[in-house]
N, CA, C and O atoms as a GROMACS GRO file, in nm:
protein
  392
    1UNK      N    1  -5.598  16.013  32.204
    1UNK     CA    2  -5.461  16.060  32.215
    1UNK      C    3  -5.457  16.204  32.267
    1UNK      O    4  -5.382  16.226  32.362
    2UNK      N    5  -5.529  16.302  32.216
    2UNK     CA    6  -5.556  16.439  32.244
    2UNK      C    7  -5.543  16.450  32.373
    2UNK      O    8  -5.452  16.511  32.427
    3UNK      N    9  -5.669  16.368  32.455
    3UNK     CA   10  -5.692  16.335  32.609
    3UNK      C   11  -5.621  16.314  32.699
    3UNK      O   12  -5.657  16.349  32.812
    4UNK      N   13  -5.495  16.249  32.677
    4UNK     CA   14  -5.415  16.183  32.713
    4UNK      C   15  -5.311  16.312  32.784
    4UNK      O   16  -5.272  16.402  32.709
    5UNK      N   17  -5.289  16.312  32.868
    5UNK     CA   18  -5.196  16.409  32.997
    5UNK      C   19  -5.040  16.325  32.988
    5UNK      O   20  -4.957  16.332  33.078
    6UNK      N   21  -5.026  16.264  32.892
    6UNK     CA   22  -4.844  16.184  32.870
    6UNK      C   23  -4.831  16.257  32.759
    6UNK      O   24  -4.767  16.362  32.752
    7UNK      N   25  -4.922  16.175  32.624
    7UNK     CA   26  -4.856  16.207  32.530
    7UNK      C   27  -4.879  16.334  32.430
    7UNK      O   28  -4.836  16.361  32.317
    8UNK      N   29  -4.964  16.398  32.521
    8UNK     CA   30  -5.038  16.494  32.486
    8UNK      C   31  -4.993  16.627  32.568
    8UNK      O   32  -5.046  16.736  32.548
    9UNK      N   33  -4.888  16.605  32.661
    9UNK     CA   34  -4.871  16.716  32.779
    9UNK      C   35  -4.769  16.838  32.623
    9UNK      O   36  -4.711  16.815  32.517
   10UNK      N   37  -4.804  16.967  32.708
   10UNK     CA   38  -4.684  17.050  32.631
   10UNK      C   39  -4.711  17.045  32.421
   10UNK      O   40  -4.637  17.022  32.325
   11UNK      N   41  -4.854  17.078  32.438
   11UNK     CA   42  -4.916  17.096  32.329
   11UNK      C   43  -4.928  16.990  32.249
   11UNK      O   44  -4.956  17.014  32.132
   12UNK      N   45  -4.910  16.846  32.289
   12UNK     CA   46  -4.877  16.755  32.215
   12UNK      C   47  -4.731  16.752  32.081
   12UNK      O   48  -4.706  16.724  31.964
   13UNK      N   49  -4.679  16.798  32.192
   13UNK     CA   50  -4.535  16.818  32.091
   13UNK      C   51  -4.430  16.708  32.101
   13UNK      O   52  -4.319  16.735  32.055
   14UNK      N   53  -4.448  16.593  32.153
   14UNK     CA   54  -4.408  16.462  32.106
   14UNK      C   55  -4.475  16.372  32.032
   14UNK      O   56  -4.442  16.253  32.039
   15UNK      N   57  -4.593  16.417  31.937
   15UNK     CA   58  -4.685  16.341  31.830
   15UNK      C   59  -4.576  16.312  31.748
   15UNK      O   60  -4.506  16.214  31.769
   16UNK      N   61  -4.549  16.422  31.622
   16UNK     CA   62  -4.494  16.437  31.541
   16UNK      C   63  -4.319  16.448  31.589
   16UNK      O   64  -4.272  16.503  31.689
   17UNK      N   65  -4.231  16.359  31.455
   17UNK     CA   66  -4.148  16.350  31.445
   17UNK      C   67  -4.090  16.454  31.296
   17UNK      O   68  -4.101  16.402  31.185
   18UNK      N   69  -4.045  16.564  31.305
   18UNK     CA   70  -3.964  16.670  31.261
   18UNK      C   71  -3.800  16.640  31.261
   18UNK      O   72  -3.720  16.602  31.346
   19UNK      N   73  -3.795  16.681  31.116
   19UNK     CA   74  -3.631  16.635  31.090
   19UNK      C   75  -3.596  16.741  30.975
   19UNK      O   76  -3.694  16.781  30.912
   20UNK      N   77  -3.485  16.786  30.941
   20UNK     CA   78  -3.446  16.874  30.837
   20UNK      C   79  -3.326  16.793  30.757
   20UNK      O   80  -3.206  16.788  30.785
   21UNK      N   81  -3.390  16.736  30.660
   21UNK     CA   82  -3.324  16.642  30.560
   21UNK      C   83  -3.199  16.685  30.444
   21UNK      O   84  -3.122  16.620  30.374
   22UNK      N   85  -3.224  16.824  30.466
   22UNK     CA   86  -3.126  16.909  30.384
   22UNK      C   87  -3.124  17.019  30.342
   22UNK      O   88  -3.212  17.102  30.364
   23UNK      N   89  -3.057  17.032  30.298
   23UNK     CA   90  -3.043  17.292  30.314
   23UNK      C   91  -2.949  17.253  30.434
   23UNK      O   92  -2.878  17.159  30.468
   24UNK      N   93  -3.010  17.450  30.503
   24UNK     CA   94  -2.908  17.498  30.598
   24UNK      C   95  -3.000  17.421  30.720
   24UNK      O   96  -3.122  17.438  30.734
   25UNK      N   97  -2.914  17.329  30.807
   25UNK     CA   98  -2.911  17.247  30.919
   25UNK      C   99  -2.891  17.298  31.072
   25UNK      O  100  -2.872  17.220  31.165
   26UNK      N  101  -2.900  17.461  31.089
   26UNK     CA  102  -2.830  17.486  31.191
   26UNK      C  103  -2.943  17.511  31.292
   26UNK      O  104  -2.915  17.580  31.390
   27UNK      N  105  -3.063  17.465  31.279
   27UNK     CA  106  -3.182  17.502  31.374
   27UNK      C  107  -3.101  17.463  31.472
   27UNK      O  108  -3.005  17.387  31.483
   28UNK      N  109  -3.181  17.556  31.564
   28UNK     CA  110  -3.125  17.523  31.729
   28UNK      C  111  -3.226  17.440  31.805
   28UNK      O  112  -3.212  17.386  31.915
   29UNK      N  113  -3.345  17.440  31.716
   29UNK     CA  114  -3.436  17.374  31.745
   29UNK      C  115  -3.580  17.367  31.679
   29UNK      O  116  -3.606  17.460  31.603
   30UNK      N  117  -3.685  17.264  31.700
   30UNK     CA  118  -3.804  17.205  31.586
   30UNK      C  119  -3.881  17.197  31.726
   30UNK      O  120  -3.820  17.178  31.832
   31UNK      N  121  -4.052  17.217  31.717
   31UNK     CA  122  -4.106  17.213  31.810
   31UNK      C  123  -4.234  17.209  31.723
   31UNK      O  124  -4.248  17.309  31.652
   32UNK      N  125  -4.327  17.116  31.714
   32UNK     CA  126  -4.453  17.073  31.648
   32UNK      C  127  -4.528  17.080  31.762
   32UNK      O  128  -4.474  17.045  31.867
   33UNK      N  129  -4.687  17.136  31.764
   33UNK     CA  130  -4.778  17.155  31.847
   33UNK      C  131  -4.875  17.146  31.816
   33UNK      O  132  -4.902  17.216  31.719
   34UNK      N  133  -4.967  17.076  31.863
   34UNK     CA  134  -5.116  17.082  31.798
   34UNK      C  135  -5.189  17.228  31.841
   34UNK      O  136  -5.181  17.302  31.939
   35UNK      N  137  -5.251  17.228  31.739
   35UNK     CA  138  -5.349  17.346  31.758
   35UNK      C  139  -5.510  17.351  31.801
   35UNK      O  140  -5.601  17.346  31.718
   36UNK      N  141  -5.530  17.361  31.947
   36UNK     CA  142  -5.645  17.312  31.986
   36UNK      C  143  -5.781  17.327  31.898
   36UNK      O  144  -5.847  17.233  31.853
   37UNK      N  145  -5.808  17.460  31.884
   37UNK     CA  146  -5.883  17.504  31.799
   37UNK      C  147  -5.909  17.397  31.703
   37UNK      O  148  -6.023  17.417  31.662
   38UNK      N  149  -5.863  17.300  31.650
   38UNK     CA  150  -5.839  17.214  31.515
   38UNK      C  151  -5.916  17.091  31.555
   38UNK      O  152  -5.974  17.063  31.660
   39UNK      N  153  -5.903  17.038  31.464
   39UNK     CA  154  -5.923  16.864  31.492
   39UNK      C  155  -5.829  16.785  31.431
   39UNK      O  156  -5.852  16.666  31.455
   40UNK      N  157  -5.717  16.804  31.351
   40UNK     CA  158  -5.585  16.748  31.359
   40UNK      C  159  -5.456  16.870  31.301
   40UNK      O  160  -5.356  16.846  31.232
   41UNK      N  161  -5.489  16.963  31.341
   41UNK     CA  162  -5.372  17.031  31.254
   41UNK      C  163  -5.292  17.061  31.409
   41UNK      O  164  -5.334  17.062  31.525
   42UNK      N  165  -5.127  17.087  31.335
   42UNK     CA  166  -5.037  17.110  31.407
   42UNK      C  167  -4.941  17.221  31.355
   42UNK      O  168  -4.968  17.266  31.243
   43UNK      N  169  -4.849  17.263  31.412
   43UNK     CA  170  -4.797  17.359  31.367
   43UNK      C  171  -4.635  17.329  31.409
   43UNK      O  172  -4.582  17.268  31.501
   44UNK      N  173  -4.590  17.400  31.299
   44UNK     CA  174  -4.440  17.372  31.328
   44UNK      C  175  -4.368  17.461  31.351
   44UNK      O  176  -4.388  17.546  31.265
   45UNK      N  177  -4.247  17.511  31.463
   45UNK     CA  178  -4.185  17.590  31.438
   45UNK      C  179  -4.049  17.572  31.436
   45UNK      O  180  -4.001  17.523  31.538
   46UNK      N  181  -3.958  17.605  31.327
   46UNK     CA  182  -3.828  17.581  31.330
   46UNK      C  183  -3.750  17.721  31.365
   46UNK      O  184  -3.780  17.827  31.309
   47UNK      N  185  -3.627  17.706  31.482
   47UNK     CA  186  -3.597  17.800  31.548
   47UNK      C  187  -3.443  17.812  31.484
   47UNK      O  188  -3.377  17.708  31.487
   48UNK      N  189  -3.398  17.901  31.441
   48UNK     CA  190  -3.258  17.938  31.362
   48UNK      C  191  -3.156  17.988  31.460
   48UNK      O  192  -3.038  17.959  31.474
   49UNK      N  193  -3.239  18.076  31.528
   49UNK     CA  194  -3.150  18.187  31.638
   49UNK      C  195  -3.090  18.248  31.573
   49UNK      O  196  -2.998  18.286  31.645
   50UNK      N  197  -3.072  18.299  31.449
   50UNK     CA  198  -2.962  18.354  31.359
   50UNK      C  199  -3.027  18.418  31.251
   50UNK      O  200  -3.143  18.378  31.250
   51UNK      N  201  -3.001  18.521  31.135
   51UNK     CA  202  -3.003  18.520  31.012
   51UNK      C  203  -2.928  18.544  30.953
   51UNK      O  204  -2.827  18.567  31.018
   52UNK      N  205  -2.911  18.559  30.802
   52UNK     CA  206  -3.002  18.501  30.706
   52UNK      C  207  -3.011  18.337  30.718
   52UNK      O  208  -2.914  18.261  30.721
   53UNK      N  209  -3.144  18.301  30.724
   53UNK     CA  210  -3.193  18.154  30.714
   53UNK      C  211  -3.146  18.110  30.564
   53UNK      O  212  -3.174  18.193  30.478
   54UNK      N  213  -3.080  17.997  30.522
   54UNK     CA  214  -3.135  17.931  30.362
   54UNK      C  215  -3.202  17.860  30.392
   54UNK      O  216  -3.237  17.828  30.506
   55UNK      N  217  -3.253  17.800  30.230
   55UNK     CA  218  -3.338  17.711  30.230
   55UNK      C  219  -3.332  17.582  30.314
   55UNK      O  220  -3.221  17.567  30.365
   56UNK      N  221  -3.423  17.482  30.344
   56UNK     CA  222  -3.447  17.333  30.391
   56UNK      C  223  -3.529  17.304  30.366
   56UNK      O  224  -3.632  17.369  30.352
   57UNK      N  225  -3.500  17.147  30.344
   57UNK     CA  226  -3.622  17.070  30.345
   57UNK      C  227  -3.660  16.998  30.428
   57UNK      O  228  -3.568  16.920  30.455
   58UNK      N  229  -3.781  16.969  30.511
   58UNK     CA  230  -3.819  16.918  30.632
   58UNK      C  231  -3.894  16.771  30.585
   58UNK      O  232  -3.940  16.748  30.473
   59UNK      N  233  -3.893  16.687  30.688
   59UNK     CA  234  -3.935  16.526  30.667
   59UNK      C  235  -4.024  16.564  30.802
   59UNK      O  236  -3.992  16.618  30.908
   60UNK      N  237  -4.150  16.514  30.753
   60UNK     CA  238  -4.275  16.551  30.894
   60UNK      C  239  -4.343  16.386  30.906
   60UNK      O  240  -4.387  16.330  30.806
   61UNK      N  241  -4.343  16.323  31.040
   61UNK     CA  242  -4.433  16.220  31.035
   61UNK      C  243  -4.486  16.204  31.145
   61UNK      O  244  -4.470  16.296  31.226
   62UNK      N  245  -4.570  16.083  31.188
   62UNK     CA  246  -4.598  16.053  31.327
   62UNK      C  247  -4.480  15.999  31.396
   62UNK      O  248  -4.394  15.923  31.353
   63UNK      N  249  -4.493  16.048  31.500
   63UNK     CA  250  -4.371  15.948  31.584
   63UNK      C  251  -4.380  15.810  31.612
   63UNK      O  252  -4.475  15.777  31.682
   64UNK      N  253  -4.315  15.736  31.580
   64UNK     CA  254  -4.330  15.588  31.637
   64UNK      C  255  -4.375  15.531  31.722
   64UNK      O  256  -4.438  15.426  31.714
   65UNK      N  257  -4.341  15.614  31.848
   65UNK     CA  258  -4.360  15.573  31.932
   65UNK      C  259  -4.571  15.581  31.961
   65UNK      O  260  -4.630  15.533  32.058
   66UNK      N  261  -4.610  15.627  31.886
   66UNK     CA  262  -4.716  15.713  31.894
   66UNK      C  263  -4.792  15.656  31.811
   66UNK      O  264  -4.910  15.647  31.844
   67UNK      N  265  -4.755  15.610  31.698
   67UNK     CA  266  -4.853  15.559  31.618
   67UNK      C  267  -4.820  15.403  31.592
   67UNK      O  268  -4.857  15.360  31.483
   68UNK      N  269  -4.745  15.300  31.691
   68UNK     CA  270  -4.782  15.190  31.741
   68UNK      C  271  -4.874  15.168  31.886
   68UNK      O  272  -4.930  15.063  31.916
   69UNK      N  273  -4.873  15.290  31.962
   69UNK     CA  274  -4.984  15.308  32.062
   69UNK      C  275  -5.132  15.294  32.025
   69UNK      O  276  -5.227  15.223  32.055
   70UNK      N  277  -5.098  15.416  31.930
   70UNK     CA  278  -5.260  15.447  31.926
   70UNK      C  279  -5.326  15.416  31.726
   70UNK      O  280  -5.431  15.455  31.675
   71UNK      N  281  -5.246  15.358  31.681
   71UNK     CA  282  -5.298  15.322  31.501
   71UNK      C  283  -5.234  15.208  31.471
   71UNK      O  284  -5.180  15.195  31.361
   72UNK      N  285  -5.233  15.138  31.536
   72UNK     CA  286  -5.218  15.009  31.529
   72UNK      C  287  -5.255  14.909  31.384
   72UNK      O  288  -5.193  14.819  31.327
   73UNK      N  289  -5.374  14.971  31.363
   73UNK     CA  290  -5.427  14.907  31.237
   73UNK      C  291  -5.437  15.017  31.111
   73UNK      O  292  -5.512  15.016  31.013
   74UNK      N  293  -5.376  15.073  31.134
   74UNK     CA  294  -5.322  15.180  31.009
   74UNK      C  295  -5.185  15.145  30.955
   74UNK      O  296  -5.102  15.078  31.015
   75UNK      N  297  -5.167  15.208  30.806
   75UNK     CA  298  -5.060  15.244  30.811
   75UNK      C  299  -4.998  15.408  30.792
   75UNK      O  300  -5.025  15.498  30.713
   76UNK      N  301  -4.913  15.399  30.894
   76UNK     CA  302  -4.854  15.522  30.969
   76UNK      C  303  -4.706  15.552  30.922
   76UNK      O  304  -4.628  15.623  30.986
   77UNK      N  305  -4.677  15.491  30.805
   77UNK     CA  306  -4.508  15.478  30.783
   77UNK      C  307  -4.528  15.581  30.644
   77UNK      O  308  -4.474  15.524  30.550
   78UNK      N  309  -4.583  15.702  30.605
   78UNK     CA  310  -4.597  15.751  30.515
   78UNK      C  311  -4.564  15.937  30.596
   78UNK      O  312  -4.641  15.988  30.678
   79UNK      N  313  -4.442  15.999  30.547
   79UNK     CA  314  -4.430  16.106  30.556
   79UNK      C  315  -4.372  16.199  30.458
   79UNK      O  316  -4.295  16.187  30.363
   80UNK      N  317  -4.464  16.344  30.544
   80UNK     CA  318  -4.442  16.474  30.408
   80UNK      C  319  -4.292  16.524  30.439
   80UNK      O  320  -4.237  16.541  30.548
   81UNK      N  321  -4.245  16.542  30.307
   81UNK     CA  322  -4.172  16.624  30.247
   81UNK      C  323  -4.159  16.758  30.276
   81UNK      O  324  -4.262  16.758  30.344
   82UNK      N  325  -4.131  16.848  30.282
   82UNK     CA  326  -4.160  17.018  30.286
   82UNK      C  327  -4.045  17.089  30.246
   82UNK      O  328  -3.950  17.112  30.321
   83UNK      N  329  -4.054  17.125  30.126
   83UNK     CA  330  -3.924  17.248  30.082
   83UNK      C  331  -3.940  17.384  30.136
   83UNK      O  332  -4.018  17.461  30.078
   84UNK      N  333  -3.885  17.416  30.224
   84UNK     CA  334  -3.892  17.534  30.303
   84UNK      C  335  -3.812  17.665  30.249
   84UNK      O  336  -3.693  17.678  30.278
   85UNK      N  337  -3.883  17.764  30.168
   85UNK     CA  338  -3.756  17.913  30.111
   85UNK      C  339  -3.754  18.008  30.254
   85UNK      O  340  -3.822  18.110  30.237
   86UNK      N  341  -3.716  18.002  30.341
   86UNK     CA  342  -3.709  18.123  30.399
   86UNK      C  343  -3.729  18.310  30.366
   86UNK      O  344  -3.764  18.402  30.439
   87UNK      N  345  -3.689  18.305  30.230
   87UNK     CA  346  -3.686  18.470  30.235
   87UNK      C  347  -3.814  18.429  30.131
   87UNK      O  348  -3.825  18.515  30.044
   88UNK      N  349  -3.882  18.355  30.123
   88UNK     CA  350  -4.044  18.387  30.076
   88UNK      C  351  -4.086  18.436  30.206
   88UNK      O  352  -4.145  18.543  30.191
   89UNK      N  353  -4.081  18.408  30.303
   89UNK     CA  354  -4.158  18.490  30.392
   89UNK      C  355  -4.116  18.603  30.474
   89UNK      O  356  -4.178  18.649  30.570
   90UNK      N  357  -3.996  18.647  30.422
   90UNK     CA  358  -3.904  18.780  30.487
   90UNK      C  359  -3.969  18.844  30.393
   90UNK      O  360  -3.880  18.928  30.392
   91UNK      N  361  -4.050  18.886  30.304
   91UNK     CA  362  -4.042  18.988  30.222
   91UNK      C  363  -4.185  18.970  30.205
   91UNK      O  364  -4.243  18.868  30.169
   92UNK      N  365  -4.237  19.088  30.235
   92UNK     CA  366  -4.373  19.174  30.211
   92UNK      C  367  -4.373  19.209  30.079
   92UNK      O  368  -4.292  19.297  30.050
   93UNK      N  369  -4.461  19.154  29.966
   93UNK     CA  370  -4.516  19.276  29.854
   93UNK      C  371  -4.616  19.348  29.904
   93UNK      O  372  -4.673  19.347  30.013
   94UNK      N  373  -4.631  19.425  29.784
   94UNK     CA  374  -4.763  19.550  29.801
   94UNK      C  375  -4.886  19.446  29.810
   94UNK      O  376  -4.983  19.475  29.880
   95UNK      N  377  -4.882  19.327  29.741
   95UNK     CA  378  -5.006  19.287  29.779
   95UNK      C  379  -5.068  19.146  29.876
   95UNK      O  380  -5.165  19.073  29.891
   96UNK      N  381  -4.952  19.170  29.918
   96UNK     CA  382  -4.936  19.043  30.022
   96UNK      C  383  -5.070  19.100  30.178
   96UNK      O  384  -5.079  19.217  30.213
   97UNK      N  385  -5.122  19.029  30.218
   97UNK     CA  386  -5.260  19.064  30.286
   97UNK      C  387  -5.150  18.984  30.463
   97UNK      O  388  -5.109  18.869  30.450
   98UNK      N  389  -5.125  19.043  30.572
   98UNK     CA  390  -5.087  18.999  30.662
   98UNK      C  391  -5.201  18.949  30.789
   98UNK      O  392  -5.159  18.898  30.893
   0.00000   0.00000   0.00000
């Protein structure tokens, strides 16, 4: 799949299917990318254009389209959850290591 110049073009950012299931809904946009360096991790970024962000919770899976291609004999119908706080990561303590 990695290999692949379709489904893989543009960081592989049509793998994963990204959704915001509830909180504040106003992303302007979700963009999942694999991270070459890796051997399956991806990264997500949700784009606000705005602040203050509230909280959301995000629904992360394979895309369908993607994992009847290529996992055929898996099952692929199992996705994470993610409660997202925004101002956990606006705010630096003294001992927070950047």
């Amino acid at each position: 799949m990695i290999d692949s110049a379709t489904d893989c073009a543009n960081g592989c950012n049509n793998v994963l299917a990204v959704n915001i299931i509830s909180g504040d809904r106003s992303a302007v946009s979700i963009v999942a990318k694999y991270i070459p360096t890796t051997r399956y991790s991806f990264s997500i970024e949700v784009d606000f254009s705005k602040e203050p962000v509230g909280m959301f919770v995000l629904n992360v899976g394979l895309r369908q389209s993607i994992a009847s291609k290529y996992f055929t004999n898996m099952d692929t119908s199992k996705q994470l959850t993610v409660n997202v706080n925004p101002a956990y990561f606006a705010v630096q303590g003294t001992n927070d290591i950047l």
